[in-house]
C-alpha positions as CSV (number, residue, x, y, z in Angstrom):
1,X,120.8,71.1,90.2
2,X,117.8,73.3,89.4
3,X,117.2,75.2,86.3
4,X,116.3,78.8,87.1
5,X,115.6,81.5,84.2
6,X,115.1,85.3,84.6
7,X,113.6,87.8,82.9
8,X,114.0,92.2,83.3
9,X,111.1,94.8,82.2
10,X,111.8,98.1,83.0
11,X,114.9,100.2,83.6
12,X,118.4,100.2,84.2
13,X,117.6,99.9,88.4
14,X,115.6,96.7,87.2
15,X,118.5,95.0,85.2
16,X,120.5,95.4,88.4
17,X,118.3,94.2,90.2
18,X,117.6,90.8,88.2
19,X,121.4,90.4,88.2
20,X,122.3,90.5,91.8
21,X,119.0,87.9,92.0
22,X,121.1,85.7,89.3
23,X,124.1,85.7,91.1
24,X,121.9,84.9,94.5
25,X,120.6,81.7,92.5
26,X,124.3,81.0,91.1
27,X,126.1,80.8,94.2
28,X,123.2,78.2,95.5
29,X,123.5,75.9,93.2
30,X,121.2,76.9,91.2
31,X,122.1,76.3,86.8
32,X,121.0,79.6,84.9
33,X,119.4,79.0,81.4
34,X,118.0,81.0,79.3
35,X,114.3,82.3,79.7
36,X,113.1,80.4,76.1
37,X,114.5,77.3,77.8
38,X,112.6,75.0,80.1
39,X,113.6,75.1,84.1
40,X,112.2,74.4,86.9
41,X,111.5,78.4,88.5
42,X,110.9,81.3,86.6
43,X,111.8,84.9,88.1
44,X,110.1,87.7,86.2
45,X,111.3,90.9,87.4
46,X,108.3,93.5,86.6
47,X,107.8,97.0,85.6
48,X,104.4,98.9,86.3
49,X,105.5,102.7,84.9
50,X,102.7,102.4,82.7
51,X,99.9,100.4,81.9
52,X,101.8,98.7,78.5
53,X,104.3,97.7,81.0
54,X,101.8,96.2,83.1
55,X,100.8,94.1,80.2
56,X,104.2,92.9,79.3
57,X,105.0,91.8,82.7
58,X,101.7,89.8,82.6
59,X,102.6,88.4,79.6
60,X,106.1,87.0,80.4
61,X,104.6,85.6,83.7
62,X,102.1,83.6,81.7
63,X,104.3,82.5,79.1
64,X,107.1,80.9,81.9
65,X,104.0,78.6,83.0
66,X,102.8,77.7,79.4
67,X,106.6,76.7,78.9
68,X,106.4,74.1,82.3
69,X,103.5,74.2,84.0
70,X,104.7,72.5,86.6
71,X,107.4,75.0,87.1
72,X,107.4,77.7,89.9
73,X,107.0,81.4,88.8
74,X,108.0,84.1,90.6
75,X,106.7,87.3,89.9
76,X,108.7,90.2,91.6
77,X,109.0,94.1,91.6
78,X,107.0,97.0,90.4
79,X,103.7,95.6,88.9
80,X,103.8,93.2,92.3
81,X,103.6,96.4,94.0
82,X,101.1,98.1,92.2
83,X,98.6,95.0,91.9
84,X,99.2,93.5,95.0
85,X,97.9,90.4,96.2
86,X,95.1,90.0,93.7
87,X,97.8,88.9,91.3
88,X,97.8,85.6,93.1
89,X,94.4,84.9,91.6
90,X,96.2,84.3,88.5
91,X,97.3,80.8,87.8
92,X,100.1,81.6,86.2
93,X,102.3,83.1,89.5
94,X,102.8,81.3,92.6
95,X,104.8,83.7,94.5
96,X,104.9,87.5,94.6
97,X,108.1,89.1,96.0
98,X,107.5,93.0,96.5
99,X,110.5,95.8,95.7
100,X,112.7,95.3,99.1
101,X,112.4,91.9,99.5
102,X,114.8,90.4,96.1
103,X,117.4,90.6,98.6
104,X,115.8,87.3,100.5
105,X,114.9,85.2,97.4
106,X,116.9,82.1,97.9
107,X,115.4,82.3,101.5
108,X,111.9,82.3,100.0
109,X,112.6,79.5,97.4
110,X,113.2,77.6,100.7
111,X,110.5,78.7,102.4
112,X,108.6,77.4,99.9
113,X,110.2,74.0,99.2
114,X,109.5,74.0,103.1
115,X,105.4,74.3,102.0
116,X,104.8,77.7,103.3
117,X,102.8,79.2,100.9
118,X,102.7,83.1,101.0
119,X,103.5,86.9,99.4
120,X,106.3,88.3,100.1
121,X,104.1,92.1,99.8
122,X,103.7,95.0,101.7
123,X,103.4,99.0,101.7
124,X,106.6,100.8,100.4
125,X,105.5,103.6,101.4
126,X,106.9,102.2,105.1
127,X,110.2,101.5,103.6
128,X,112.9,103.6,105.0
129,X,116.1,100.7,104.6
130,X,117.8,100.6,101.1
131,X,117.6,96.8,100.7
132,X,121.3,95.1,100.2
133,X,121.5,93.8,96.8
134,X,125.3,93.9,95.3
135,X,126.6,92.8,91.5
136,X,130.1,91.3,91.1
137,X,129.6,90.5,87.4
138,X,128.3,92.0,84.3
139,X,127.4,91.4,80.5
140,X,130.7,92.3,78.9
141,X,133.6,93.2,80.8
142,X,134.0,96.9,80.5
143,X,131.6,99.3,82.3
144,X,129.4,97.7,85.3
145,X,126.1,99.7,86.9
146,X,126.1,100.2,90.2
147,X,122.5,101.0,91.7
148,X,123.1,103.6,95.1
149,X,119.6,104.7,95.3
150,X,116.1,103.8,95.5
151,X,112.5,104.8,96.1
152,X,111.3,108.8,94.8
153,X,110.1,111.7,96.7
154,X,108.4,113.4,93.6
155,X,105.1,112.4,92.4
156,X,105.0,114.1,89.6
157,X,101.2,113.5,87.8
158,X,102.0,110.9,85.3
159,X,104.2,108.1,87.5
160,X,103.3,105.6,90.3
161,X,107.2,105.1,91.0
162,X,106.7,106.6,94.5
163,X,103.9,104.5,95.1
164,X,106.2,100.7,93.9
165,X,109.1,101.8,95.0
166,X,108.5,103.8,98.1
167,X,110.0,106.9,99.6
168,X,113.9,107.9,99.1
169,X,116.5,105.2,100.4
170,X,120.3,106.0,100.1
171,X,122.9,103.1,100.2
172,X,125.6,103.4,102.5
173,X,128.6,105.1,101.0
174,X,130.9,102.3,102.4
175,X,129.1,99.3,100.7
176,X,129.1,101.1,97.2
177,X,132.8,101.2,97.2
178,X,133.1,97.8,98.5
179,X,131.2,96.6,95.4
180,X,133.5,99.4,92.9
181,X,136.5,98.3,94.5
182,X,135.3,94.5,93.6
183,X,134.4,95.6,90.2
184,X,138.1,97.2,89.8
185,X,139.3,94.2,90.7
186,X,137.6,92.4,88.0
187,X,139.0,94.9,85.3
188,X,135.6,97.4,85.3
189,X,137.2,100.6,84.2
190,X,134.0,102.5,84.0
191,X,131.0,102.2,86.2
192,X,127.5,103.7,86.1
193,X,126.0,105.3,88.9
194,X,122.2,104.6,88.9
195,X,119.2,105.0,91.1
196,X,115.2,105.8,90.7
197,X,115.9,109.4,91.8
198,X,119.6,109.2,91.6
199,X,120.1,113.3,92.9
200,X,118.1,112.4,95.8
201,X,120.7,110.0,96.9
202,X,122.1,111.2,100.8
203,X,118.8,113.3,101.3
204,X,117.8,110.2,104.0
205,X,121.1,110.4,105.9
206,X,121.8,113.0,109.2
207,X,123.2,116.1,108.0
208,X,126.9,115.6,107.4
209,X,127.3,112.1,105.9
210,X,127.5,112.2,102.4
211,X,125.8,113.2,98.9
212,X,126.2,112.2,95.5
213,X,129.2,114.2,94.9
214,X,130.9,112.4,98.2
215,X,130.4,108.9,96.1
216,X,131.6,110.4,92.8
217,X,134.6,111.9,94.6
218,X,135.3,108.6,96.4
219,X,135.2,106.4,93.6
220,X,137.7,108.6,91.8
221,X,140.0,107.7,93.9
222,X,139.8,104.1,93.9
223,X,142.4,102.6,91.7
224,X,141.9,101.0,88.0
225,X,138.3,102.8,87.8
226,X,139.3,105.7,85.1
227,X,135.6,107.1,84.0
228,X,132.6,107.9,86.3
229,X,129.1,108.0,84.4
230,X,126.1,109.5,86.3
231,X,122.4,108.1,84.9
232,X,119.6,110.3,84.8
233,X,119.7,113.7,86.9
234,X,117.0,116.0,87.8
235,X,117.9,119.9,86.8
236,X,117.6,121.4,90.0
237,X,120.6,119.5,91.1
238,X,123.0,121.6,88.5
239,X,123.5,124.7,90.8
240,X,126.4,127.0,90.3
241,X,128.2,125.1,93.2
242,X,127.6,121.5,92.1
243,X,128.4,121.9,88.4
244,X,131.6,123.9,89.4
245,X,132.6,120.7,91.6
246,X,131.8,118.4,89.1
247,X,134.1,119.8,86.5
248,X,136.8,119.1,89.0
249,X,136.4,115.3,89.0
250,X,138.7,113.8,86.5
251,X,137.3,110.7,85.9
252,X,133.6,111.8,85.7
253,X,132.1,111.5,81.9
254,X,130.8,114.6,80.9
255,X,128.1,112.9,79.7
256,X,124.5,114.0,81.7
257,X,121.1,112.9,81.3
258,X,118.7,115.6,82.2
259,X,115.4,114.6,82.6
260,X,113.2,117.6,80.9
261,X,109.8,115.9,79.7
262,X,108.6,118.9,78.4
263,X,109.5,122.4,76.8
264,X,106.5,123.9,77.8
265,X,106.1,125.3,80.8
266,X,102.1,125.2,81.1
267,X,102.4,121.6,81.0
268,X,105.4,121.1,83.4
269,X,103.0,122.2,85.9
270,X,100.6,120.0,85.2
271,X,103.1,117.3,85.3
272,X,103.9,118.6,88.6
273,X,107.9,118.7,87.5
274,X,109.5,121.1,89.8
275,X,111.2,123.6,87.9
276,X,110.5,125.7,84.4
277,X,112.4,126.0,81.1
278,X,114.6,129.2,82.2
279,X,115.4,126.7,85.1
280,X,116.4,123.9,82.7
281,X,118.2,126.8,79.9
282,X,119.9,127.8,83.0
283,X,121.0,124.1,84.3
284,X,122.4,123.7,80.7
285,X,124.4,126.6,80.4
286,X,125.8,126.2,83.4
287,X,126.8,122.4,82.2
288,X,128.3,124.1,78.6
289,X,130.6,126.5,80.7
290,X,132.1,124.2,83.0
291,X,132.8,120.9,80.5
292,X,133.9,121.4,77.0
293,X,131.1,120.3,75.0
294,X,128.9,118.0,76.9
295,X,126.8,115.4,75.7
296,X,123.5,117.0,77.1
297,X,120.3,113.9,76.5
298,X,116.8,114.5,77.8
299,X,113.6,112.6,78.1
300,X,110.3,113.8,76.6
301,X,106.5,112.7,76.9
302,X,104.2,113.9,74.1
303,X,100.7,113.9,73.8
304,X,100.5,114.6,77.6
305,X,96.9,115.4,78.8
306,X,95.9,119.0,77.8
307,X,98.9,119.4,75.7
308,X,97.5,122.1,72.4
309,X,99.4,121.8,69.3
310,X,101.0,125.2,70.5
311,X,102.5,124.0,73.9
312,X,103.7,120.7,71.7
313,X,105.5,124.0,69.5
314,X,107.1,125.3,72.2
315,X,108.4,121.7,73.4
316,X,109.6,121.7,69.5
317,X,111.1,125.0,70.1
318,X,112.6,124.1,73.4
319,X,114.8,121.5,72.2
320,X,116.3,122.8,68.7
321,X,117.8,125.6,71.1
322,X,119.3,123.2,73.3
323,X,120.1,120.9,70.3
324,X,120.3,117.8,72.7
325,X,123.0,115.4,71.9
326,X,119.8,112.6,72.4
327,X,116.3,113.0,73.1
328,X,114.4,109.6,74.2
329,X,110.9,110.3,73.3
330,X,107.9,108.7,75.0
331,X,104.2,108.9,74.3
332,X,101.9,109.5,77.2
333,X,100.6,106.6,78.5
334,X,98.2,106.3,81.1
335,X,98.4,104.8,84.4
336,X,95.9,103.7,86.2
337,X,96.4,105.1,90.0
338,X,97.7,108.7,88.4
339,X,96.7,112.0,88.6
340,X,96.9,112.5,84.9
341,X,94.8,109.6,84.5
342,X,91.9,111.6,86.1
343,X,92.7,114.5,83.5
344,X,90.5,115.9,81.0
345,X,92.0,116.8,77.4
346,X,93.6,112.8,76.7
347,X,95.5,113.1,73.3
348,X,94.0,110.9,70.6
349,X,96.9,108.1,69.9
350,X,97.0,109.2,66.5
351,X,98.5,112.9,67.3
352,X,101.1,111.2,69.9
353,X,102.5,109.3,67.1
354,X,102.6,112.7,64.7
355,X,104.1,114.6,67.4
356,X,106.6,111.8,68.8
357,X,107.8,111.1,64.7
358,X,108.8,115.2,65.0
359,X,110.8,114.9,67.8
360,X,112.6,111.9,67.0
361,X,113.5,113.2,63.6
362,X,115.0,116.2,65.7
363,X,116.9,114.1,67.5
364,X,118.4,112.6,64.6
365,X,119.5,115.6,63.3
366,X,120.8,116.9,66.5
367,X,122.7,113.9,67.0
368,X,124.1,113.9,63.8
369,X,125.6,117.6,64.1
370,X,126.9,116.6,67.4
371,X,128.8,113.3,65.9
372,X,130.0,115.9,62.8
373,X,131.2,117.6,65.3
374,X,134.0,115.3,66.5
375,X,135.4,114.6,63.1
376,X,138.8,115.6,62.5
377,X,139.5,115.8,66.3
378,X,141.7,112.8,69.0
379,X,139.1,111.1,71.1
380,X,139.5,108.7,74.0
381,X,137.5,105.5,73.0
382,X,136.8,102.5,75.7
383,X,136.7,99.7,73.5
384,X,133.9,96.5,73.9
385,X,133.2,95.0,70.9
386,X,133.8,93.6,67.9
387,X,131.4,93.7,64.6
388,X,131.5,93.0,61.0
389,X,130.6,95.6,58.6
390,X,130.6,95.5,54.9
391,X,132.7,92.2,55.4
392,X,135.4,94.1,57.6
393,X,136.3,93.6,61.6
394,X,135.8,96.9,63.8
395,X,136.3,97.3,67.3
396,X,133.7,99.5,68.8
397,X,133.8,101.4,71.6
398,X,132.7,104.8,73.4
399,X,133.9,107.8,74.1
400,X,133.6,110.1,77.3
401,X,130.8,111.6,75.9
402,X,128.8,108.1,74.9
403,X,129.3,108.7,71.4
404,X,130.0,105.4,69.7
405,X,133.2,105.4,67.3
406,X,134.6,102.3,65.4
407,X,138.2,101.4,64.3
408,X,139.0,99.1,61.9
409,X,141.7,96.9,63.4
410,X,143.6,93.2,63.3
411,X,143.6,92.6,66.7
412,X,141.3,92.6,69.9
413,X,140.8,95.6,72.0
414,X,138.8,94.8,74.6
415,X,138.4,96.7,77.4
416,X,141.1,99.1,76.7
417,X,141.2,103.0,76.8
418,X,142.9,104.0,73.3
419,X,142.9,108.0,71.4
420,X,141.4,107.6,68.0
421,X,141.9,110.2,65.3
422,X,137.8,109.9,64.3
423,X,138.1,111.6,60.5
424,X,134.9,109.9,58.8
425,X,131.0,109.0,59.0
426,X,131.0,105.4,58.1
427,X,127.4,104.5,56.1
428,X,126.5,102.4,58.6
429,X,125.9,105.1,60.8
430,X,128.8,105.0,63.3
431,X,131.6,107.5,63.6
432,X,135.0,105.7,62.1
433,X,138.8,106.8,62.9
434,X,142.0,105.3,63.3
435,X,144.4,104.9,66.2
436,X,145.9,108.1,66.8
437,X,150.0,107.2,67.6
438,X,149.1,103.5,68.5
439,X,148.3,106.1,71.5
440,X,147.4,103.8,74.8
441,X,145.9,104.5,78.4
């Protein structure tokens, strides 16, 4: 039996990805060990979304060969994409598998056994076909991702996604509830939708066969799955019509991920993002009248080229009015093969650290009048986990809205929906409560 070990950069599309390649490797034979360990092939699945990532992924790759040289290594993915074949000059990967071909790695382990010596590369910008990859198993046992999209449409200044990932590609609405029904099976009772451009999902298909609210309305219906989560969402998708439909859907979290980037309208249209604040204000409004109380999160670049200390303000501005329940903050970094590369007006590193330390204190704050918010009121918690803190046992979980609670308890609950009366901050930073009734979905 050969050792195989894997290792993810990048995002939650990624992680899938190097999953499903896992379980390919499992169910041939292959033993699974950890990446520190020594096997026989090493898989790194790469991220190129900016040039740091780039240098990770060439890191990992030459750290599986210093661990056995004599072992295969398999670089696959994004940065594949974006280097291409030059990356076989380094002698620390002997195979590149490009973003639509994980799907066929066994077959290529084979093919090499079998001496043929060869990239597995080409354009994705000729990719039309969502590549088959499906995912029976995942780390824990409560809420699974399920990828239903690929490839973006966008180009927006600052990303080369379009260019590693190719064009739009939807997965057919009858092989993502085979693998939610399979995941139901298993005892999932919450699953993830995910996807590079996850709105854009259906966009590919004839006129007529289904869009993302078709495969959030089908998978409410299939039994044992009791909560719907939706990863990250453009605004332009929250029309009147959408949001309205939405708030219909039982099951679905109201929990969205909107990504913003910006709060400054001068710079949105240098990143080339395809609306305006008022559009976003609008989006979120919208999202506040049809769901009680939403968890509303975001994603933000500072230091983006050109960006004056009074567009940065108006970013600032921007998002103590919304008061975002999260805001991941990202400094600009450049990638090669960009338009914003090319820009004039780069942002010295030292005012993208000042201006990202703002916005993350923000968000602390904002996230903290959102938890305060909860306290004294009945929440429904999926449970995962146990921890020790302070010397005592608490099961923690997540609520509809993502907001983490903990209950100290005796026993395990796992992977159960219970209502928990939340009526304290603990110190360590997590919201506390008791059951409410011994109250049990």
């Amino acid at each position: 039996m050969k050792r195989a070990a894997l290792h993810n950069l990048g995002c939650k599309v990624n992680a899938y990805e190097t999953k499903a390649m896992q379980e390919m490797l499992e169910r041939h034979g292959y033993e699974i060990v950890p990446f520190e360990e020594e096997a026989e092939v090493y898989i790194v699945n790469t991220c190129s979304v900016t040039n740091m990532a780039d240098r990770k992924s060439r890191q990992m790759l030459h750290r599986a060969k210093r661990r056995n040289p004599e072992a295969l290594v398999v670089a696959a993915g994004c940065y594949v994409q974006s280097a291409g074949e030059e990356l076989l000059k380094d002698s620390a990967v002997d195979i590149l598998i490009g973003n639509n071909e994980k799907g066929r790695l066994t077959k290529i382990l084979e093919e090499w056994e079998a001496g043929r010596r060869a990239s597995y590369l080409h354009s994705m910008t000729r990719e039309t076909e969502y590549e088959r990859l499906t995912l029976s198993q995942h780390e824990g046992h409560t809420r699974a991702y399920v990828k239903i999209q690929d490839g973006c449409n966008q180009f927006c200044s600052y990303c080369i996604i379009p260019y590693t990932r190719g064009r739009v590609r939807s997965r057919r609405l009858s092989d993502i509830l085979e693998e939610v029904r399979s995941l139901a099976r298993g005892g999932y009772q919450e699953v993830v939708l995910t996807g590079i451009h996850l709105d854009s999902y259906g966009v590919d298909f004839p006129e007529g066969e289904g869009d993302l609210l078709t495969v959030i309305r089908e998978i409410g219906s299939i039994e044992g799955i009791k909560r719907i989560r939706l990863g990250s969402l453009e605004p332009r998708i929250m029309t009147e019509s959408f949001v309205r439909s939405l708030s219909r859907e039982e099951k679905l979290c109201p929990h969205f991920h909107l990504s913003l980037q910006s709060g400054c309208d001068q710079t949105l249209k240098r990143m080339n993002r395809r609306y305006d604040t008022e559009e976003f204000r609008a989006c979120c409004e919208r999202l506040c009248r049809h769901f009680d109380h939403p968890a509303l999160t975001t994603d933000v670049i500072v230091g983006f080229p050109g960006e004056t200390e009074e567009e940065f303000a108006q970013t600032y501005a921007f998002l103590q009015e919304i008061c975002f329940f999260e805001t991941h903050v990202f400094k600009y970094s450049r990638r090669k093969g960009t338009r914003a590369d090319r820009m004039e007006g780069q942002i010295p590193e030292e005012t993208k650290t000042k201006r990202s330390d703002m916005l993350l204190a923000l968000s602390k704050k904002n996230q903290q009048a959102y938890e305060r918010r909860l306290l004294g009121s009945r929440v429904e918690v999926l449970m995962e986990e146990s921890r020790v803190f302070q010397g005592e046992v608490y099961q923690i979980g997540h609520t509809r809205e993502y907001v983490q609670v903990a209950v100290p308890v005796k026993k395990d609950l796992s992977n159960q929906l219970v209502r928990v009366f939340v009526d304290d901050l603990a110190d360590f930073g997590i919201l506390c409560g008791h059951l409410a009734d011994a109250d049990r979905k």
